[in-house]
C-alpha positions as CSV (number, residue, x, y, z in Angstrom):
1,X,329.5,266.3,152.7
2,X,327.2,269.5,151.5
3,X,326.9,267.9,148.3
4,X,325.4,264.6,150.1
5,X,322.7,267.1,152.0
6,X,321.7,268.6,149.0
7,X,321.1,265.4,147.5
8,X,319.7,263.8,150.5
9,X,316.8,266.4,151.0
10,X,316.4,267.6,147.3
11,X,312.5,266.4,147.2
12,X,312.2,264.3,144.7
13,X,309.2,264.3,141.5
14,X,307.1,261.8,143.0
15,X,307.1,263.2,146.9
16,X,306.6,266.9,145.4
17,X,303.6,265.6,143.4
18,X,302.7,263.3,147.3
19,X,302.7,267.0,148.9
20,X,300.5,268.7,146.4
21,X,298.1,265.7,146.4
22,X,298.0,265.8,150.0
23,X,297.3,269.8,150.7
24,X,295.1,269.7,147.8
25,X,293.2,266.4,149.6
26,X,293.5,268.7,153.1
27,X,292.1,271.9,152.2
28,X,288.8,269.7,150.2
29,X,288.4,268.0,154.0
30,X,288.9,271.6,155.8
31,X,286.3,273.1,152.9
32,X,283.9,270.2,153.9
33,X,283.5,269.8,157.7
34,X,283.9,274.0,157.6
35,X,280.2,273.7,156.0
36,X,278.6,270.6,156.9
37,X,277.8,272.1,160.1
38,X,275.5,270.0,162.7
39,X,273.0,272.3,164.4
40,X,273.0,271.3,168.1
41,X,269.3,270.1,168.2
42,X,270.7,267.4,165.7
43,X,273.4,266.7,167.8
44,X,271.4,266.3,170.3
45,X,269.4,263.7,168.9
46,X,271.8,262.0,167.3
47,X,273.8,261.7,171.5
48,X,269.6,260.3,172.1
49,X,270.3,257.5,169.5
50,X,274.1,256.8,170.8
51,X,272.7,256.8,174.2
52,X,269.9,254.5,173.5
53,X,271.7,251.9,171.6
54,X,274.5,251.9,174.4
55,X,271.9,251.8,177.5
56,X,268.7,251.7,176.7
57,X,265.5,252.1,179.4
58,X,264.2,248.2,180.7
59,X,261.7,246.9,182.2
60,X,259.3,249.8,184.8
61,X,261.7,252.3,184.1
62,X,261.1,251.9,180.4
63,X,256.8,251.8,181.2
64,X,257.5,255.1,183.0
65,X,259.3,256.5,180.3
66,X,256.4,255.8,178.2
67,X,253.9,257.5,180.0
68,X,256.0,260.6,180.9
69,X,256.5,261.5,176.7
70,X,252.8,260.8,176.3
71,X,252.1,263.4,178.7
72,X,255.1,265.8,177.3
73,X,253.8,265.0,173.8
74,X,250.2,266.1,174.7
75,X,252.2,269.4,176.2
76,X,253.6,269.7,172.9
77,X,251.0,269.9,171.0
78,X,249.1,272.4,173.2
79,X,252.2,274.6,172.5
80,X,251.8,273.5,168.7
81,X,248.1,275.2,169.2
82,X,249.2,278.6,171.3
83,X,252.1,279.2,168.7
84,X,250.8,278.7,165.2
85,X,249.2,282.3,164.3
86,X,245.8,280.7,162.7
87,X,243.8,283.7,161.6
88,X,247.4,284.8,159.6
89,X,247.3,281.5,158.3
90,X,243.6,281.5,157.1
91,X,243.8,285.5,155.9
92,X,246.6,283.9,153.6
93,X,244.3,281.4,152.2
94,X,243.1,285.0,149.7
95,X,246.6,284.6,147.6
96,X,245.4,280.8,147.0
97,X,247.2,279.8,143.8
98,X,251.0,280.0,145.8
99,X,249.2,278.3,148.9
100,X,247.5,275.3,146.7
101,X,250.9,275.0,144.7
102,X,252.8,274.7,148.2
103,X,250.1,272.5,149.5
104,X,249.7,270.3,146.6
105,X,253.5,269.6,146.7
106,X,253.5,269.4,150.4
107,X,250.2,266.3,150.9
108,X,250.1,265.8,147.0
109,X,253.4,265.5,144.6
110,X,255.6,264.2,147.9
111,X,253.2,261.4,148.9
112,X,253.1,260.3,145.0
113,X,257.4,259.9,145.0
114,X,256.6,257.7,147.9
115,X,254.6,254.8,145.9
116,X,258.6,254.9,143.7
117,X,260.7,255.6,146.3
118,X,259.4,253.6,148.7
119,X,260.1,250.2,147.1
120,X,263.6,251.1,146.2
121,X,264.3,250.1,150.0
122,X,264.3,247.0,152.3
123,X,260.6,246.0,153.8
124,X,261.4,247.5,157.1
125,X,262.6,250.6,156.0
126,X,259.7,251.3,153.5
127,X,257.2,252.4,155.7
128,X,260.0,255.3,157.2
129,X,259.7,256.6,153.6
130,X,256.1,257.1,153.3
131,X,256.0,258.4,156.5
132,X,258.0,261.5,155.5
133,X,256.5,261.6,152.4
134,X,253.2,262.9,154.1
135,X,254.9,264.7,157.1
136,X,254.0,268.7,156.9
137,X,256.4,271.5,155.8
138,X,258.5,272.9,158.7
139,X,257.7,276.9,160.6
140,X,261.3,277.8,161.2
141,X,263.5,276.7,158.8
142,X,261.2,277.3,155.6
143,X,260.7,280.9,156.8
144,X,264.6,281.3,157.6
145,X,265.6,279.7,153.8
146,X,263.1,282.1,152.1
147,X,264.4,285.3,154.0
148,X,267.9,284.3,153.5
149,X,266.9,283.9,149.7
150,X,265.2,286.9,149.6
151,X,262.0,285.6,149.0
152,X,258.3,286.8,150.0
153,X,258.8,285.8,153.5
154,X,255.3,286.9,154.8
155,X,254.0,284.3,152.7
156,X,256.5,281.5,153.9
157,X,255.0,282.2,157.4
158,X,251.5,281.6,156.4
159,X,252.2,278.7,154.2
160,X,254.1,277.5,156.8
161,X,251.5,277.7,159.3
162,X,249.0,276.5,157.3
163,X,250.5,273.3,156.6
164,X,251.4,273.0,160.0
165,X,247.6,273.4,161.1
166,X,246.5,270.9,158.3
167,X,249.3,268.3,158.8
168,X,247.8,267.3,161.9
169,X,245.0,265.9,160.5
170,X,246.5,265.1,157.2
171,X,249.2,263.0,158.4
172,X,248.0,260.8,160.0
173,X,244.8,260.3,157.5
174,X,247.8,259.3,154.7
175,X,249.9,257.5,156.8
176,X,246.4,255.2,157.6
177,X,245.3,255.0,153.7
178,X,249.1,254.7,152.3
179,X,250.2,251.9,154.6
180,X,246.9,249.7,154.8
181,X,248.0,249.3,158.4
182,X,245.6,245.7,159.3
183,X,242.6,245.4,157.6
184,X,243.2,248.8,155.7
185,X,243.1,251.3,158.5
186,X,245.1,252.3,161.9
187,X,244.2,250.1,164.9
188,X,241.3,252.4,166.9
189,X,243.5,252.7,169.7
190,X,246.5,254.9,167.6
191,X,243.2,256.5,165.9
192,X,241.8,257.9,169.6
193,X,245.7,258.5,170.6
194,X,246.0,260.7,167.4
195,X,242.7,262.2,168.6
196,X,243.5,263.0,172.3
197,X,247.6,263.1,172.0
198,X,247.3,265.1,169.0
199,X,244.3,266.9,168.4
200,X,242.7,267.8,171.2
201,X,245.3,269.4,172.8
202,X,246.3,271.7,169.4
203,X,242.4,272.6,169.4
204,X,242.9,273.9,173.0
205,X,246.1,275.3,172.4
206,X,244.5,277.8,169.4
207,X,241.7,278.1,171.9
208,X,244.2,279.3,174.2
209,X,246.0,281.5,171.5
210,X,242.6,283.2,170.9
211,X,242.1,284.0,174.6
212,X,245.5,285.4,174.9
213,X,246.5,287.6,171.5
214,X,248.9,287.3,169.5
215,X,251.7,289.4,171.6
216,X,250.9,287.3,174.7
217,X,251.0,283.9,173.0
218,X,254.2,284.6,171.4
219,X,255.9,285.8,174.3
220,X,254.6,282.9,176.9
221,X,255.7,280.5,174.0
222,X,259.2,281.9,173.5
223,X,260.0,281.2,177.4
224,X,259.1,277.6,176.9
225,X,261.2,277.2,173.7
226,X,263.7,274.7,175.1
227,X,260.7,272.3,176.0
228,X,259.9,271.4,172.1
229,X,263.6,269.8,171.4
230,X,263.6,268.4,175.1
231,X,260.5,266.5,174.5
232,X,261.6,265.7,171.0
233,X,265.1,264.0,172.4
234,X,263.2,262.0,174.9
235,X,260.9,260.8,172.4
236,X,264.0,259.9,170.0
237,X,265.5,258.2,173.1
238,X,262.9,256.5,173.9
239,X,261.8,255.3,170.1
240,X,265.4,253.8,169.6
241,X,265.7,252.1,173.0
242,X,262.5,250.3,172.4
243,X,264.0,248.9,168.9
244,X,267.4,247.9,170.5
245,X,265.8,246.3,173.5
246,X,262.8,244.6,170.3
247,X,265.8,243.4,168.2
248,X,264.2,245.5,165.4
249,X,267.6,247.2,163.9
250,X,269.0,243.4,163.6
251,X,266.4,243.9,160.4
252,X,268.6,246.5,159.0
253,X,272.0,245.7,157.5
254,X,274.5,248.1,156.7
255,X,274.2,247.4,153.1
256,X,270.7,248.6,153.5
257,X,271.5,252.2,154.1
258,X,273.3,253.4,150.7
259,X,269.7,252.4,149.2
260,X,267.9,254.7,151.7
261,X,270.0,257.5,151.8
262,X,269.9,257.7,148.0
263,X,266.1,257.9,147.9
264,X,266.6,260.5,150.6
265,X,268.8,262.5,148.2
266,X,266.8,262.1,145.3
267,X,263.5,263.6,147.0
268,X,265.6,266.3,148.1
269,X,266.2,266.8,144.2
270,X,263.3,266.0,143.0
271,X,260.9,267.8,144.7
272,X,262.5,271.8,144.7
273,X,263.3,270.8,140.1
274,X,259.8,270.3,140.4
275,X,258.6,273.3,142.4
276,X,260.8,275.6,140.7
277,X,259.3,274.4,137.7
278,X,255.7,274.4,138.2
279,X,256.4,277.9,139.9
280,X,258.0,279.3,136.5
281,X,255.4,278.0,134.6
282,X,252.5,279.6,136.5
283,X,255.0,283.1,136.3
284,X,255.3,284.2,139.7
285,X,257.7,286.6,140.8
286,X,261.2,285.2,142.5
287,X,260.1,286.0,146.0
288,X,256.7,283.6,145.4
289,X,259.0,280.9,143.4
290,X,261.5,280.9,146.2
291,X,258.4,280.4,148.8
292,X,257.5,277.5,147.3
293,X,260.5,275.8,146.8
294,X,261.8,276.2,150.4
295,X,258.5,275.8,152.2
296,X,257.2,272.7,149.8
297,X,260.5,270.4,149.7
298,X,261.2,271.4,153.9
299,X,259.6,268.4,156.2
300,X,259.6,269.0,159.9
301,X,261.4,267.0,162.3
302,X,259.8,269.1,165.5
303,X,256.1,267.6,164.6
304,X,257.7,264.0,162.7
305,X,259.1,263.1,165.7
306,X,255.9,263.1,168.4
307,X,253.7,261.9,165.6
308,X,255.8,259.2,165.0
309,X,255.6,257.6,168.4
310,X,251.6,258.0,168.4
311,X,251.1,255.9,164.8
312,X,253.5,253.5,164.5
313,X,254.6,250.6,167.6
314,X,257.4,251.6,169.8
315,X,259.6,248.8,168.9
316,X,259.3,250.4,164.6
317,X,259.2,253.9,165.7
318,X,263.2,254.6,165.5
319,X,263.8,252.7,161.9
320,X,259.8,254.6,160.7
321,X,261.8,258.1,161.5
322,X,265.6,257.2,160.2
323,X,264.9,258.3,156.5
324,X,263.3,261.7,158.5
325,X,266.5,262.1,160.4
326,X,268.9,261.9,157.3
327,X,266.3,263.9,155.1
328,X,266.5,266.7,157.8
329,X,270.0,266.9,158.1
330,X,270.0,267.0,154.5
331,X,267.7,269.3,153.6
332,X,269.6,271.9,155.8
333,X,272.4,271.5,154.4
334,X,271.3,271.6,150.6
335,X,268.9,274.4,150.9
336,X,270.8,277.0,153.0
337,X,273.6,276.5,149.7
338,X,270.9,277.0,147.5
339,X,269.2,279.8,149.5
340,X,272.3,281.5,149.2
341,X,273.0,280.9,145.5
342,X,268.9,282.4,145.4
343,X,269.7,285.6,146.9
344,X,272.6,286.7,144.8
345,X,270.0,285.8,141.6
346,X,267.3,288.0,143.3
347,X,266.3,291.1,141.5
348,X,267.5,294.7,142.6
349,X,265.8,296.3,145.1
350,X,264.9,294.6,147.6
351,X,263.7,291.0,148.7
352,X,260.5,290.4,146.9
């Protein structure tokens, strides 16, 4: 009877090799959701989408919906104005070779992948592409990747700024010349919204930053930091309902989206070969070459997303920011990797 035990549980060659296969197959799927990490503002937006394609705003509720992010946009913006330090961002302007290199990726090399990339995807999708192409860099996350990297983070916060301060004029002048929107321009009506949405309120919000320093900006700012992602979720909510209740995502198959995120994925390689590259060849230090890669190949979601619903018509605005969506998500995870890979190739003694 022992003898017909032992042989009954005595594991045989091919379950012993099943067992191995499968912890080997467990701890890859424990290594993998243990880094790919969602930050909750992207979960957030992501329960917008889900929300909006399961019950999405009809009818008045969906005209009062419009107005109200209009007005939180405008708000926005203003805080856009009171938070981005401009005379740090325009004393910066003196070390002008990193800055043009950073720019001239950010408005320059970036907009140029889009005329390959963004024929490598469906009609509908195309114009999503180009659209991040010319977004500007992020503040928050370029500054966090070079400091993490150990990288001249003083100038990450001015390049950062800076492209911030110019994207709001720059983006929308690309989107209007790369997209030949009509009869080669933006309607006037999205050209006054950019104007009064847009810019006028991030005039009067520097104005405002002027009139209350430095110290006092960034403290009233910092109490109203929730606002930003609240306005940004309404705006996604808002963007995807108005394409569910257009029929716009019946444009999209699933067999669409393996094209898109691969041109997603090859800007995000792409684009830091190419700035670590160009930043080696003009021999600046690791902290300036880590600047530039972080702060030229970032896009920002925060100022994407509000932009996005003053260019483009509601019913296109959530397929025009998909590929930003997956790009950010991306890019957060790719770059904090190689932020950390950075900072163990960093020279001795100390960050720059």
């Amino acid at each position: 009877m022992a003898t017909r035990r032992t042989a009954r549980t005595a594991p045989t060659p091919l379950r012993s090799g099943s067992a191995r296969s499968f912890r080997a197959v467990h701890r890859l799927v424990g290594a993998v959701v243990r880094r790919v990490r969602v930050e909750p503002f992207v979960a957030a937006v992501l329960g917008a989408v889900a929300a909006a394609a399961l019950v999405p705003a009809r009818g008045e509720a969906a005209e009062w919906l419009d107005r109200g992010v209009d007005v939180a946009i405008t708000g926005l913006f203003f805080l856009y104005g009171v938070r981005l330090p401009t005379r740090r961002a325009v004393a910066s302007m003196r070390d002008w070779r990193l800055h043009g290199v950073i720019l001239a990726i950010t408005f320059g090399l970036f907009p140029l992948l889009a005329f390959g990339c963004a024929p490598l995807v469906p009609d509908v999708l195309a114009a999503g592409v180009v659209f991040l192409c010319v977004l500007p860099s992020t503040v928050q996350s370029s500054i966090m990747l070079t400091s993490l990297a150990r990288g001249n983070e003083a100038a990450a916060i001015c390049s950062a700024s800076l492209s911030n301060l110019l994207g709001v004029v720059l983006t929308p002048v690309l989107v209007a010349g790369m997209l030949s929107v009509g009869d080669g321009g933006l309607p006037l009506s999205v050209v006054v919204d950019t104007v009064l949405v847009l810019l006028v309120p991030f005039a009067a919000g520097q104005a405002a930053r002027g009139l209350l320093g430095d110290e006092r900006a960034q403290a009233w700012t910092a109490r109203l930091a929730m606002f930003d992602r609240a306005v940004i979720v309404l705006a996604v909510y808002t963007a995807f309902g108005k394409g569910v209740t257009g029929g716009v995502w019946g444009r999209v198959a699933p067999a669409d989206l393996p094209a898109l995120l691969a041109v997603v994925a090859g800007l995000l390689a792409c684009v830091p070969a190419c700035s670590a590259l160009v930043s080696r060849g003009l021999g600046f230090a690791h902290g300036d070459r880590v600047a530039v890669l972080f702060c030229g190949s970032q896009k920002s979601l925060a100022s994407g997303l509000p932009m996005a619903t003053v260019l483009f018509p509601g019913a296109v605005v959530g397929i025009t920011v998909l590929p930003l969506m997956l790009y950010h998500q991306l890019q957060l995870l790719v770059c904090t990797w190689l932020a950390q890979r950075l900072a163990r190739s960093a020279p001795a003694g100390g960050p720059r």
